[in-house]
PyMOL Python script that loads the backbone (N, CA, C, O; Angstrom):
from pymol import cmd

cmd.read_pdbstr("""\
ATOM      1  N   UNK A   1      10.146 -49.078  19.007  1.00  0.00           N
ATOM      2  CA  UNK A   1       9.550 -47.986  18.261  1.00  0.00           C
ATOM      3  C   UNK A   1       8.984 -46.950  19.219  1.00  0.00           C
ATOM      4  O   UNK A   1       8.343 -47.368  20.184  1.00  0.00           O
ATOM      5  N   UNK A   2       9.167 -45.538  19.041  1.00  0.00           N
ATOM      6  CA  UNK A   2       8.548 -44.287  19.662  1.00  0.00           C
ATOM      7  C   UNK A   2       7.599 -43.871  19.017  1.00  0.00           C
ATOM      8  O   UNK A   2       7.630 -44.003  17.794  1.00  0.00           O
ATOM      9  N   UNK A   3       6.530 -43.277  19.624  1.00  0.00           N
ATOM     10  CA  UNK A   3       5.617 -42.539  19.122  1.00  0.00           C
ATOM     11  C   UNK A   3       5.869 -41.055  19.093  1.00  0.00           C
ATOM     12  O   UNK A   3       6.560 -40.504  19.950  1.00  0.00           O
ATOM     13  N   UNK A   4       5.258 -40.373  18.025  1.00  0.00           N
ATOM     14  CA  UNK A   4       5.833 -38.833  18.309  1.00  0.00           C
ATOM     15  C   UNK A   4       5.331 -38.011  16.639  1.00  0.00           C
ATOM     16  O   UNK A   4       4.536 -38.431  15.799  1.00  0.00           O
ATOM     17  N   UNK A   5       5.963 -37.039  16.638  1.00  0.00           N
ATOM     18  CA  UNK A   5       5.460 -36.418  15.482  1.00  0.00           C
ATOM     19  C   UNK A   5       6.723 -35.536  14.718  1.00  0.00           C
ATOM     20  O   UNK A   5       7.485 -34.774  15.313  1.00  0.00           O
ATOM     21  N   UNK A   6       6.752 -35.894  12.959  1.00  0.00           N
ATOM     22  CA  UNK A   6       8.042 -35.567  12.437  1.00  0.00           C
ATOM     23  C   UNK A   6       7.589 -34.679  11.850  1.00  0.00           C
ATOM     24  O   UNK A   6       6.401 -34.836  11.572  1.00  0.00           O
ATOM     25  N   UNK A   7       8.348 -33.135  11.292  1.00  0.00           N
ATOM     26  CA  UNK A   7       8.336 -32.202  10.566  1.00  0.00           C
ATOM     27  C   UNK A   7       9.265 -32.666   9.163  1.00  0.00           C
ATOM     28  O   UNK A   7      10.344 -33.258   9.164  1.00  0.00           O
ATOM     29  N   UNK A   8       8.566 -32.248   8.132  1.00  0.00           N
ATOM     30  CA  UNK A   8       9.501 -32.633   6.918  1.00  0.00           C
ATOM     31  C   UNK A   8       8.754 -31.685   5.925  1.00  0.00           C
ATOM     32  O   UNK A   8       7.668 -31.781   5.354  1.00  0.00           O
ATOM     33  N   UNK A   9       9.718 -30.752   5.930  1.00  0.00           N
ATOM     34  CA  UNK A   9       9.017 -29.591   4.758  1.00  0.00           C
ATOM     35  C   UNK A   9       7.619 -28.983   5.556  1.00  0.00           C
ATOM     36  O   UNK A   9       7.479 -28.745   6.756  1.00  0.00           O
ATOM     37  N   UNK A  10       6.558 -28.812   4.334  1.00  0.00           N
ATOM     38  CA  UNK A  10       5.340 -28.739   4.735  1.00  0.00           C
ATOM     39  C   UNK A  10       3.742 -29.419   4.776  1.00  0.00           C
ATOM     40  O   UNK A  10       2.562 -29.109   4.610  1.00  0.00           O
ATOM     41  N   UNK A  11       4.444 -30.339   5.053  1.00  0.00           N
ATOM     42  CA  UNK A  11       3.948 -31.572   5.342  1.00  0.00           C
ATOM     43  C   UNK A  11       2.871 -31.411   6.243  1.00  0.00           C
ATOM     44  O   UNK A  11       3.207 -30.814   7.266  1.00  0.00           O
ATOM     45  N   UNK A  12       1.887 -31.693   6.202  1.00  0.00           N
ATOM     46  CA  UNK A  12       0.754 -32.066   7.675  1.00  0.00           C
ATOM     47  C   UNK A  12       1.126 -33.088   8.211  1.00  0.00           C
ATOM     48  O   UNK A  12       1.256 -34.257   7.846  1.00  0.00           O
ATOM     49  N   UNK A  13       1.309 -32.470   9.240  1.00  0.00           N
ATOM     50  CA  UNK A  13       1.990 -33.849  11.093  1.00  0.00           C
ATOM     51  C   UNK A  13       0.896 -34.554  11.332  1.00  0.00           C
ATOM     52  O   UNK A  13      -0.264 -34.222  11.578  1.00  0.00           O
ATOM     53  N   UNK A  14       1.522 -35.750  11.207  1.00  0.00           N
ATOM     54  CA  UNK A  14       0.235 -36.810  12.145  1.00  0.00           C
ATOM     55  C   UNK A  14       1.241 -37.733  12.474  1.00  0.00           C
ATOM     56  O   UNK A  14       2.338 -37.959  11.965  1.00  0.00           O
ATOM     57  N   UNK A  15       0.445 -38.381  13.745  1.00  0.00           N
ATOM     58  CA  UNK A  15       0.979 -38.915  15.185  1.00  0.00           C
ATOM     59  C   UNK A  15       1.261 -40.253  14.084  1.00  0.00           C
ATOM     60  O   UNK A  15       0.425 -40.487  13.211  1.00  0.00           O
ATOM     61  N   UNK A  16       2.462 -41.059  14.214  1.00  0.00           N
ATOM     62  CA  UNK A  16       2.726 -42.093  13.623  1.00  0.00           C
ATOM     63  C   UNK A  16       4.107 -42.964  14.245  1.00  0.00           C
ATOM     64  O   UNK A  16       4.816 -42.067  14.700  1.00  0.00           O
ATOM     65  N   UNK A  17       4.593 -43.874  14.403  1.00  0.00           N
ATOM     66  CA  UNK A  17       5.333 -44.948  15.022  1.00  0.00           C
ATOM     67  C   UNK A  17       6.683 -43.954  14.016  1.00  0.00           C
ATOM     68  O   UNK A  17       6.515 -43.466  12.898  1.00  0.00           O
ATOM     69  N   UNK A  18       7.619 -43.914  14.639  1.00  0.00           N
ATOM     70  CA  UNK A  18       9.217 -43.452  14.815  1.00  0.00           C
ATOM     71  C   UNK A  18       9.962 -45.001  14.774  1.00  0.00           C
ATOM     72  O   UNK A  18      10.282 -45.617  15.790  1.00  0.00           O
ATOM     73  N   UNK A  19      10.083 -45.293  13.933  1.00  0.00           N
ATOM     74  CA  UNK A  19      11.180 -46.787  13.432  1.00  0.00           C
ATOM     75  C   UNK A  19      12.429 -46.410  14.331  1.00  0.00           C
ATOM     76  O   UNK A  19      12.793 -47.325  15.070  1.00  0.00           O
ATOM     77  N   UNK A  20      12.996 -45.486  14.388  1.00  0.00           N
ATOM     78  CA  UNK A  20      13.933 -45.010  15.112  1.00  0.00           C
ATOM     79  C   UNK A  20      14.341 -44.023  15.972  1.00  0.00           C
ATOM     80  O   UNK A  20      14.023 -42.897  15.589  1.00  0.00           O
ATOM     81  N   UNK A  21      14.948 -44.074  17.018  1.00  0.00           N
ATOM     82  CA  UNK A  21      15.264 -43.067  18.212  1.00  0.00           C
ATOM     83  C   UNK A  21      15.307 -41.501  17.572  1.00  0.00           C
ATOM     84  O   UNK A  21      14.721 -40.484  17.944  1.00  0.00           O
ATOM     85  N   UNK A  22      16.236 -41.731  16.467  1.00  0.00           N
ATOM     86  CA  UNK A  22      16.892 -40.139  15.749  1.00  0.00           C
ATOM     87  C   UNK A  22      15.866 -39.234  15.634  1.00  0.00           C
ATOM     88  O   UNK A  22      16.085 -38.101  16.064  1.00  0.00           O
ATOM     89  N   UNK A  23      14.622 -39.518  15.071  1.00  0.00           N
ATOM     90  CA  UNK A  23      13.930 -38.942  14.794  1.00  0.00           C
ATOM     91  C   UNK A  23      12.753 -38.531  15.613  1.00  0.00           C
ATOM     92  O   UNK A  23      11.840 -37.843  15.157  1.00  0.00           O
ATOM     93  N   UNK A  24      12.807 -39.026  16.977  1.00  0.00           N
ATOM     94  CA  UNK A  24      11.979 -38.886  18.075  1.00  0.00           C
ATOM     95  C   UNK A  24      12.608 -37.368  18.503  1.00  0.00           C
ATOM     96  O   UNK A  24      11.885 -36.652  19.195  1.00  0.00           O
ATOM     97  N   UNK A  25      13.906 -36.884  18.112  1.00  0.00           N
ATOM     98  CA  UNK A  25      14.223 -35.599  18.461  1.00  0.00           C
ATOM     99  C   UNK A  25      14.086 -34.552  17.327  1.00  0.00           C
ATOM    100  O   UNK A  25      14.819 -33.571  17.201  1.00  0.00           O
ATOM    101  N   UNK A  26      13.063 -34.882  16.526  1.00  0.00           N
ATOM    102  CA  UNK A  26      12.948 -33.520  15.728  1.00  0.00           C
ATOM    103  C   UNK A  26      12.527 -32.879  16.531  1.00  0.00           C
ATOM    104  O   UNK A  26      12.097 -33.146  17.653  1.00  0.00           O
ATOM    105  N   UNK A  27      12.690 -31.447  15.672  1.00  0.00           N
ATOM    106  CA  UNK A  27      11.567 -30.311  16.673  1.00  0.00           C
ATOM    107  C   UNK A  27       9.758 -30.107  16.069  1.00  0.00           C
ATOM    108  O   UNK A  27       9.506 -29.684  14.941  1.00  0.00           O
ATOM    109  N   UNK A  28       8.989 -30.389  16.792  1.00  0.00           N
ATOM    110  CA  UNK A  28       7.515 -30.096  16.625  1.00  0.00           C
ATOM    111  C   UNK A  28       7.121 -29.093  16.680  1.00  0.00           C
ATOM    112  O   UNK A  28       6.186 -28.904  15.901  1.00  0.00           O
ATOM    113  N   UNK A  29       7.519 -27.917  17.533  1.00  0.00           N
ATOM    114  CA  UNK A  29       7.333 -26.526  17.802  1.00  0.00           C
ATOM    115  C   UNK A  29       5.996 -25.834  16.697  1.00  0.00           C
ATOM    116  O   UNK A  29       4.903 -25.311  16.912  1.00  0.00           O
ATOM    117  N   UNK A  30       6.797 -26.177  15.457  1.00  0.00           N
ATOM    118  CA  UNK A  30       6.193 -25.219  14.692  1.00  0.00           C
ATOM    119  C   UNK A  30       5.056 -26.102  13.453  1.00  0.00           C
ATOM    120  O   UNK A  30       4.931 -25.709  12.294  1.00  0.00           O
ATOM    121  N   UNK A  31       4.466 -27.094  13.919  1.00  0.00           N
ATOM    122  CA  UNK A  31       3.627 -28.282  13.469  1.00  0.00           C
ATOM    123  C   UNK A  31       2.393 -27.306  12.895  1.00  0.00           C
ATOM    124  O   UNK A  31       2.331 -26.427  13.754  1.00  0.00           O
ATOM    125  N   UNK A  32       1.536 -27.057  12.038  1.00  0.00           N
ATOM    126  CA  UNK A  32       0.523 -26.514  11.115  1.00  0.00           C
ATOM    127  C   UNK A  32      -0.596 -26.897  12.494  1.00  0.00           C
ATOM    128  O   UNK A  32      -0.538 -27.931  13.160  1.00  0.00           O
ATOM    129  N   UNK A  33      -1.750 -25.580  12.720  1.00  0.00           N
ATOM    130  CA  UNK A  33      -2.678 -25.234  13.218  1.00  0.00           C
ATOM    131  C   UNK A  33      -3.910 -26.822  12.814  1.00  0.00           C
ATOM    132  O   UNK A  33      -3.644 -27.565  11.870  1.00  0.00           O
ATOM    133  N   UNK A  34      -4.783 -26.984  13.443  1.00  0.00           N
ATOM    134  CA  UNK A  34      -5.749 -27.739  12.780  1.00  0.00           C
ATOM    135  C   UNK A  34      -6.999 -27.493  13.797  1.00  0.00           C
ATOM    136  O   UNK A  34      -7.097 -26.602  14.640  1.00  0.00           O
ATOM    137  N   UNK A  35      -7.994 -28.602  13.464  1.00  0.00           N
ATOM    138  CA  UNK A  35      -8.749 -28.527  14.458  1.00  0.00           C
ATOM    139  C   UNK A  35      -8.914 -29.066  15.220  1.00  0.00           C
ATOM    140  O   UNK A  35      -8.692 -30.254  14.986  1.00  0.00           O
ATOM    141  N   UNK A  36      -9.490 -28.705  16.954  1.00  0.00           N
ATOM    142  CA  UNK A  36      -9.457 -30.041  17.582  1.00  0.00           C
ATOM    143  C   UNK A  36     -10.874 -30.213  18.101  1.00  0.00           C
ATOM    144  O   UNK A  36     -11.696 -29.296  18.091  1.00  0.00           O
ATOM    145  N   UNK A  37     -11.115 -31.446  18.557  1.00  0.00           N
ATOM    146  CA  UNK A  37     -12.220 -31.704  18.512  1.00  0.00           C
ATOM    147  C   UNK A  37     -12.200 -32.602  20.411  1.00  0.00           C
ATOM    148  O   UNK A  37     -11.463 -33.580  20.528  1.00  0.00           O
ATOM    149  N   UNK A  38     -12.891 -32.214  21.453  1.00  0.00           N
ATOM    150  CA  UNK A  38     -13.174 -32.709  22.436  1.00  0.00           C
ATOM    151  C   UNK A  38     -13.957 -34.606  22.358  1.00  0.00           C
ATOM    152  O   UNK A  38     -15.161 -34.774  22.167  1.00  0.00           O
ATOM    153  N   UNK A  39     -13.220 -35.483  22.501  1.00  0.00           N
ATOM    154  CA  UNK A  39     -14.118 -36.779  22.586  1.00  0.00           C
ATOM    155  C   UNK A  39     -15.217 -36.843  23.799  1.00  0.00           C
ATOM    156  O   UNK A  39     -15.923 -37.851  23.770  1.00  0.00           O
ATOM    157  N   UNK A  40     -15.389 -36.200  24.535  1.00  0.00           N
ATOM    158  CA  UNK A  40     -16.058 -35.837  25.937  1.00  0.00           C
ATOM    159  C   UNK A  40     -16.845 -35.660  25.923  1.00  0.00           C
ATOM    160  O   UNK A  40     -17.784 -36.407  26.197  1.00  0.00           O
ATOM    161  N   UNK A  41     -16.880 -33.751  25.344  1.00  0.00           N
ATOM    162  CA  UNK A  41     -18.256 -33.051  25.089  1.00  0.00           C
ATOM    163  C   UNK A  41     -18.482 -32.916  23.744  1.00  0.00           C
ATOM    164  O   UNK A  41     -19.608 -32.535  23.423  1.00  0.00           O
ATOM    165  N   UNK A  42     -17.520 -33.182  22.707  1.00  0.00           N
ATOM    166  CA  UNK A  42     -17.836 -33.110  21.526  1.00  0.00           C
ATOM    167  C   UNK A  42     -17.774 -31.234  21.139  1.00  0.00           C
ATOM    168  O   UNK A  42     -18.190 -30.819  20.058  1.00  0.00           O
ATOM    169  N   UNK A  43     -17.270 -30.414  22.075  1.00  0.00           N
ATOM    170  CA  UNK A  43     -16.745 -29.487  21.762  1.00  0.00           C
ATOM    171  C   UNK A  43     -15.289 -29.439  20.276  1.00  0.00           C
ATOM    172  O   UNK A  43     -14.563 -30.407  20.046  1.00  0.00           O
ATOM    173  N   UNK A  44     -15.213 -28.084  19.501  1.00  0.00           N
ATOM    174  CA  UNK A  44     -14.749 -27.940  18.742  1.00  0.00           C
ATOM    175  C   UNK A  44     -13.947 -26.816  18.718  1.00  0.00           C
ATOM    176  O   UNK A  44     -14.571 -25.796  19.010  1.00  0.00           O
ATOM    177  N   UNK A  45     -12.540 -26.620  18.419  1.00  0.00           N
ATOM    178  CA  UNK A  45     -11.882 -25.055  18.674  1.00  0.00           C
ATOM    179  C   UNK A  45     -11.171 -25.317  17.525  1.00  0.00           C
ATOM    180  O   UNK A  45     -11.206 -26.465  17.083  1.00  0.00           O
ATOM    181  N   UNK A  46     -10.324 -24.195  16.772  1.00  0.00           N
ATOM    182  CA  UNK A  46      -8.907 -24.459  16.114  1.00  0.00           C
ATOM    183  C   UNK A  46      -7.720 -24.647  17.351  1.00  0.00           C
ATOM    184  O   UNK A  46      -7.907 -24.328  18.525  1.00  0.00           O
ATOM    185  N   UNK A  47      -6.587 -25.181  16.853  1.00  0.00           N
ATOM    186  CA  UNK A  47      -5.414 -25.309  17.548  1.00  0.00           C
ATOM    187  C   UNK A  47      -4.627 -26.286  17.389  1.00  0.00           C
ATOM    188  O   UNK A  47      -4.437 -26.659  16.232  1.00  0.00           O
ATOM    189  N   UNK A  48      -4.060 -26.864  18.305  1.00  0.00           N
ATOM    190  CA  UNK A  48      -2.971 -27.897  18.306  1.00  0.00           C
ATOM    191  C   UNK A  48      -3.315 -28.663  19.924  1.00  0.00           C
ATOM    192  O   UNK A  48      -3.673 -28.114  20.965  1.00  0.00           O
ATOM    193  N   UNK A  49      -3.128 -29.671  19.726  1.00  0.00           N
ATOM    194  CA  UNK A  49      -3.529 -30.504  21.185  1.00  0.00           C
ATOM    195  C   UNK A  49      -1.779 -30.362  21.655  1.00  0.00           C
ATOM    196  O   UNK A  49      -0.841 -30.524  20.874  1.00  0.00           O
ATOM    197  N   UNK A  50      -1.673 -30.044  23.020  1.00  0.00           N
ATOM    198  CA  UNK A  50      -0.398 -29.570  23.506  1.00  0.00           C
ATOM    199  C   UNK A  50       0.870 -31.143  23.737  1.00  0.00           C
ATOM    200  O   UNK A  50       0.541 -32.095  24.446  1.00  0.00           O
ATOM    201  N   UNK A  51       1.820 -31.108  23.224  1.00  0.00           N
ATOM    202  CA  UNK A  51       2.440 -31.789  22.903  1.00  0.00           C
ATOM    203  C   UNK A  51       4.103 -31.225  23.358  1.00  0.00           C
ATOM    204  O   UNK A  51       4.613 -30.146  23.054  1.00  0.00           O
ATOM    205  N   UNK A  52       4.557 -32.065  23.969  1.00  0.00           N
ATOM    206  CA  UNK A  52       6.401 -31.770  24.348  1.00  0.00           C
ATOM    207  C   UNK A  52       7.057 -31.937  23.298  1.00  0.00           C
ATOM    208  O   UNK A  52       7.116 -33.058  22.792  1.00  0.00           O
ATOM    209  N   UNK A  53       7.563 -31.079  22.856  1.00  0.00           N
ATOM    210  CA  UNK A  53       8.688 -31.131  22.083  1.00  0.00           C
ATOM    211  C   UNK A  53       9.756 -31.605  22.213  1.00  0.00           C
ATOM    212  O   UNK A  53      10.113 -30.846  23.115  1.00  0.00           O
ATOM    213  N   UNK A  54      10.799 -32.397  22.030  1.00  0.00           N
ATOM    214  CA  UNK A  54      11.907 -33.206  22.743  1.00  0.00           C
ATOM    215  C   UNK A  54      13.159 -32.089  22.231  1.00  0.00           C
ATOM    216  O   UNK A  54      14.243 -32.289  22.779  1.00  0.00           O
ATOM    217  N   UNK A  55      13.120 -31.247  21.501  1.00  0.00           N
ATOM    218  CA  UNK A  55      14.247 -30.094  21.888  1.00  0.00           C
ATOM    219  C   UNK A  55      13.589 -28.930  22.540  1.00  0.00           C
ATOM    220  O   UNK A  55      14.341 -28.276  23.262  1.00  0.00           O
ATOM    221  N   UNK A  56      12.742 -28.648  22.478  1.00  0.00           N
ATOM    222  CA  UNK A  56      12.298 -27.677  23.558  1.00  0.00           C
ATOM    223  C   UNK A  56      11.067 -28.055  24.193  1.00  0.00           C
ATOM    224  O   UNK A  56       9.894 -27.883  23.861  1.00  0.00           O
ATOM    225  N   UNK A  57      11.624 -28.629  25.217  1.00  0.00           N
ATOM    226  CA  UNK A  57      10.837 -29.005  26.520  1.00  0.00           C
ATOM    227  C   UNK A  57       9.860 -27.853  27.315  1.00  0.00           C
ATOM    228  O   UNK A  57       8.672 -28.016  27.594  1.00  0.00           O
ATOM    229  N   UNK A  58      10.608 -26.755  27.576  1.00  0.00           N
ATOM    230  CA  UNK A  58      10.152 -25.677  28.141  1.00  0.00           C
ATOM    231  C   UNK A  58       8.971 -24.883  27.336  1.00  0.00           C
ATOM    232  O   UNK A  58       8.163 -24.214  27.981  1.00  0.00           O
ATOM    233  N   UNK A  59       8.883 -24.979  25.825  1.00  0.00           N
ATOM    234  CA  UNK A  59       8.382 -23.939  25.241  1.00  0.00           C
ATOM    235  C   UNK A  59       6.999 -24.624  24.895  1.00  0.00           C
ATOM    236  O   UNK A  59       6.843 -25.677  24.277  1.00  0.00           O
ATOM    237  N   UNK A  60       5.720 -23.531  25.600  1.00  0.00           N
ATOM    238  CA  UNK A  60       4.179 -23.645  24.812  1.00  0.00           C
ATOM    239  C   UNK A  60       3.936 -22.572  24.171  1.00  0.00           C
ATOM    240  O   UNK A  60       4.397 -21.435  24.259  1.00  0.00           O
ATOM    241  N   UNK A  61       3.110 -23.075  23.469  1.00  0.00           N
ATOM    242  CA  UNK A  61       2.537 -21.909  22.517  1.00  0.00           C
ATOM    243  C   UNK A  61       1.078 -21.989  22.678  1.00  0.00           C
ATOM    244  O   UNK A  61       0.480 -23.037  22.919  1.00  0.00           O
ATOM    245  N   UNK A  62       0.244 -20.224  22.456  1.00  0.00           N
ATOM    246  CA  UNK A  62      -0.896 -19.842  22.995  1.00  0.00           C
ATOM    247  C   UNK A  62      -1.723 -20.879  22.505  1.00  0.00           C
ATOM    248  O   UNK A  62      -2.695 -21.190  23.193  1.00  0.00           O
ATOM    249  N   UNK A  63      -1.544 -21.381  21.600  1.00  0.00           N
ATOM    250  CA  UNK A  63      -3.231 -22.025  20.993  1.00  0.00           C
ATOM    251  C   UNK A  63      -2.908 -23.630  20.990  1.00  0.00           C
ATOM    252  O   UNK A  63      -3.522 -24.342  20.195  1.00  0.00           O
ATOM    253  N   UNK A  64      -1.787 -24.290  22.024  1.00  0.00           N
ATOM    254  CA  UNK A  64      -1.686 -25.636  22.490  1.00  0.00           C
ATOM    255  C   UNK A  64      -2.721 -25.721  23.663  1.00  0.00           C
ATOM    256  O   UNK A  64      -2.865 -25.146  24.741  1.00  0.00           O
ATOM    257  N   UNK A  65      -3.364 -26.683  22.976  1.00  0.00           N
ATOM    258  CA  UNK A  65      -4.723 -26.612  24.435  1.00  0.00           C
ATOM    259  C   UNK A  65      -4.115 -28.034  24.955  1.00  0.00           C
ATOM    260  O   UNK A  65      -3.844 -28.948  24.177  1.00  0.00           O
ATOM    261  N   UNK A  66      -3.901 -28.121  26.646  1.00  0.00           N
ATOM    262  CA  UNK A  66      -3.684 -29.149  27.077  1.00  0.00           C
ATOM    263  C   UNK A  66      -4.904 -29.841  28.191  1.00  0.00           C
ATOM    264  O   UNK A  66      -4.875 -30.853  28.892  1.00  0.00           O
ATOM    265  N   UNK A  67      -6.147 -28.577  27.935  1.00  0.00           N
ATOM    266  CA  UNK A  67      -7.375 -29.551  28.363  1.00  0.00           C
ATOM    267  C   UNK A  67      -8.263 -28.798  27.149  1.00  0.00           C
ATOM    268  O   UNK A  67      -7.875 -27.888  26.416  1.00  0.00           O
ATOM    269  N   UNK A  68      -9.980 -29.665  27.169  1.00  0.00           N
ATOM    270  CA  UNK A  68     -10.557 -28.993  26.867  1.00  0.00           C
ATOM    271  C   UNK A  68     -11.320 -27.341  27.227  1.00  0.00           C
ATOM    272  O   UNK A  68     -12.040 -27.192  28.214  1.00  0.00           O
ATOM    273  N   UNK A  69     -11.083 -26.460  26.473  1.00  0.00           N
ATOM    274  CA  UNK A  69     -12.021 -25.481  27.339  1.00  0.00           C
ATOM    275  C   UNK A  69     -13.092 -25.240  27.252  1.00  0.00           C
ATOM    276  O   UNK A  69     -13.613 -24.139  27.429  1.00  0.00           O
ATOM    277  N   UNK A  70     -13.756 -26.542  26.876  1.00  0.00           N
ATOM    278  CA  UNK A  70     -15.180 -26.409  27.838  1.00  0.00           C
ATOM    279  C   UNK A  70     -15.340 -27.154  29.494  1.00  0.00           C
ATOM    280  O   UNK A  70     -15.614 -26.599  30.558  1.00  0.00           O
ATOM    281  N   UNK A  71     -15.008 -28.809  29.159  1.00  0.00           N
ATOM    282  CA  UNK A  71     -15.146 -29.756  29.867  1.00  0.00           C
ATOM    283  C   UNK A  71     -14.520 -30.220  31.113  1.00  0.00           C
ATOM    284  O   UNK A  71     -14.911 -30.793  32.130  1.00  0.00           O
ATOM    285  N   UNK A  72     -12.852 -29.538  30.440  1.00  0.00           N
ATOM    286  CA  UNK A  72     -11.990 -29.759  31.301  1.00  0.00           C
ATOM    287  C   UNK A  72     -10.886 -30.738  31.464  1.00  0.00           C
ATOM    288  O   UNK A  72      -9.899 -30.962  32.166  1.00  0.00           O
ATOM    289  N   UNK A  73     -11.935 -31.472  29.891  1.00  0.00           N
ATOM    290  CA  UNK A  73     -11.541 -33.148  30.082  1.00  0.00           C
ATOM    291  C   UNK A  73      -9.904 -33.235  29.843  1.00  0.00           C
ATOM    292  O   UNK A  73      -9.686 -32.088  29.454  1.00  0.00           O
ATOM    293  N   UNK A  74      -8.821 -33.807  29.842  1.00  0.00           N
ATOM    294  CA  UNK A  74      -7.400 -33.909  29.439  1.00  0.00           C
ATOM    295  C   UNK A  74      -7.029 -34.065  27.962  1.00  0.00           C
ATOM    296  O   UNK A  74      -7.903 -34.262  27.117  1.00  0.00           O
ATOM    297  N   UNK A  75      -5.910 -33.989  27.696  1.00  0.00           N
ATOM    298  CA  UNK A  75      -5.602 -34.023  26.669  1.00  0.00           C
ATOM    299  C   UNK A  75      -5.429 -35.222  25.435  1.00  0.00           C
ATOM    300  O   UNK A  75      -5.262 -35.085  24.223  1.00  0.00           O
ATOM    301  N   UNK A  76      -5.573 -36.762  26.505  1.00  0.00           N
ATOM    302  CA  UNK A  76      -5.697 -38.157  25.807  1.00  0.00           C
ATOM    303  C   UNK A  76      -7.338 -37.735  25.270  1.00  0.00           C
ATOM    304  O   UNK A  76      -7.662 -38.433  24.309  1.00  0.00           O
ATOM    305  N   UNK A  77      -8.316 -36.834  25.661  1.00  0.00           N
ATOM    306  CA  UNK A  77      -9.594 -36.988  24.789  1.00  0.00           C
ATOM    307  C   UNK A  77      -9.657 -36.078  24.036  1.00  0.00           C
ATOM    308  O   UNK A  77     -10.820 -35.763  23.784  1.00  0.00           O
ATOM    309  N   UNK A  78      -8.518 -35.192  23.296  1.00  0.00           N
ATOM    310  CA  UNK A  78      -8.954 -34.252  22.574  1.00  0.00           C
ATOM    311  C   UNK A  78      -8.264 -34.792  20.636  1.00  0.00           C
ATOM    312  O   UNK A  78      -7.297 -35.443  20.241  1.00  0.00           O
ATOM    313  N   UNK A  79      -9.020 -34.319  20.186  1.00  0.00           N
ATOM    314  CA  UNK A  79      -7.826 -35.044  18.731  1.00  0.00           C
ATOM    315  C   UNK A  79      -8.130 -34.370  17.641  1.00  0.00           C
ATOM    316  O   UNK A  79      -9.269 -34.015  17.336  1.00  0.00           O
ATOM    317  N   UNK A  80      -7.103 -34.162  16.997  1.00  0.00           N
ATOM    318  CA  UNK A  80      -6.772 -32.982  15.965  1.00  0.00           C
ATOM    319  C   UNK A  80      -7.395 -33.550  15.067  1.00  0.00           C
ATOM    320  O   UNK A  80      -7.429 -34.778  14.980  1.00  0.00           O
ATOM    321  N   UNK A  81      -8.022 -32.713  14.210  1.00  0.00           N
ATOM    322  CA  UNK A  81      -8.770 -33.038  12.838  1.00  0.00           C
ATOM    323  C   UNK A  81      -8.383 -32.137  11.813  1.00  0.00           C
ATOM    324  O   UNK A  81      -8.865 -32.243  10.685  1.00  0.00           O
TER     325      UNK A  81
END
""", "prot")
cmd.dss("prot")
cmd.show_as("cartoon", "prot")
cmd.util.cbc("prot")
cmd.orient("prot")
């Protein structure tokens, strides 16, 4: 099993076990805004915690935070709410 995140309609994405390979290659790109929340400092922003997309590898988008911007802390302590 893969971990990862599936688009289906308009659905709210959450991180959940992939039974199968196929679907570890959707595209995430365009996953709904939320909030995230720092486990660290307990800081709060809107956005998306920054995440690879497995068809587009190359592409970020402005409001993928891959640290906190307060703390600094990485991205295993930040989590979408």
């Amino acid at each position: 099993m893969e971990s990862g995140y599936i688009i289906r309609g308009n659905e709210r994405i959450t991180a959940k076990e992939i039974p199968n390979s196929d679907a570890a290659s959707e595209c995430i790109c365009y996953r709904p805004h939320s909030n995230i929340i720092c486990n660290g400092c307990g800081f709060w922003t809107k956005g998306r915690v920054r995440y690879c997309c497995p068809q587009h590898p190359k592409i970020v988008f402005l409001h993928d935070h891959a640290q906190c911007p307060r703390c600094r802390s990485y991205d295993f302590m930040l989590t979408e709410i």
